[in-house]
Residue, then its C-alpha position, 0 to 999 in steps of 0.5 A: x331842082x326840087x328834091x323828091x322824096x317822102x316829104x315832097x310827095x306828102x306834100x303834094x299829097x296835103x296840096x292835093x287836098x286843100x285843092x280839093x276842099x277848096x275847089x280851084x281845080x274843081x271841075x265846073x260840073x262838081x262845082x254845080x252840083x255842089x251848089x245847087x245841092x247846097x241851095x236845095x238843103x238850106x230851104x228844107x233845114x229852114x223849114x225843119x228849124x222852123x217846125x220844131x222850134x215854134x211846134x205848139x205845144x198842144x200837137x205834142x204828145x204827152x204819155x198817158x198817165x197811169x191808173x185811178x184806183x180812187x177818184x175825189x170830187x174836190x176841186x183844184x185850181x192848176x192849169x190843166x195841160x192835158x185830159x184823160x177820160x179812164x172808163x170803167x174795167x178798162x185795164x186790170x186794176x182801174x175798177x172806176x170811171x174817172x176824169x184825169x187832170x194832168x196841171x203844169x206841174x205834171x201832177x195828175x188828178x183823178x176826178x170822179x164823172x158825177x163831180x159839180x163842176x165836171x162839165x164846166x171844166x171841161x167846156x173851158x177846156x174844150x174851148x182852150x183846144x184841149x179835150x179828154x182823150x179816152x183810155 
């Protein structure tokens, strides 16, 4: 005859459990609908992987750079990621027109409107799916 007491009961108590986790005294109807729960998730996870792994980078929001005080007419030869049209007397302290180039390596050019290469640059740049946002 089994012994009942504080251990016998725990047990149970843990057998209990694992039949629980384990589903086989599990009601047909929970069993269902677990299932079917799972096979709706999976595609919807999926898709969100997928999304946020093969993202393109252009649909990604880079923050704003902050204010030209100077511009310069030189030119530069990094890839450019990103482009900022800053207008004049827009924010307290940007007193110039500018155009700003933000490159791969994160560094930002100010870029005065009236420079030579200013249109071709930006066409190449129009072309790539990149086009200057106005601060």
């Amino acid at each position: 005859m089994p012994r009942v007491g504080p251990v016998s009961v725990q047990n149970n108590a843990i057998d209990y459990s694992l039949t629980v986790i384990l589903g086989s005294r599990m009601p047909f109807s929970i069993r269902c609908g677990l299932t079917l729960l799972c096979l709706t998730m999976l595609p919807l996870l999926h898709a969100q992987v997928i999304r946020k792994v093969f993202q393109p980078l252009v649909g990604i929001p880079i923050p704003a750079p902050t204010c030209c005080a100077t511009t310069s007419k030189s030119t530069f030869n990094e890839p450019v990621t990103a482009c900022y049209e800053q207008k004049e007397n827009i924010f307290p302290g940007c007193e110039v027109h500018a155009y700003i180039f933000r490159t791969v390596s994160k560094r930002d050019w100010c870029v005065d409107p009236g420079a030579w290469w200013i249109p071709q640059r930006l066409k190449r740049l129009e072309q790539r799916g990149i086009r200057c946002q106005i601060l």
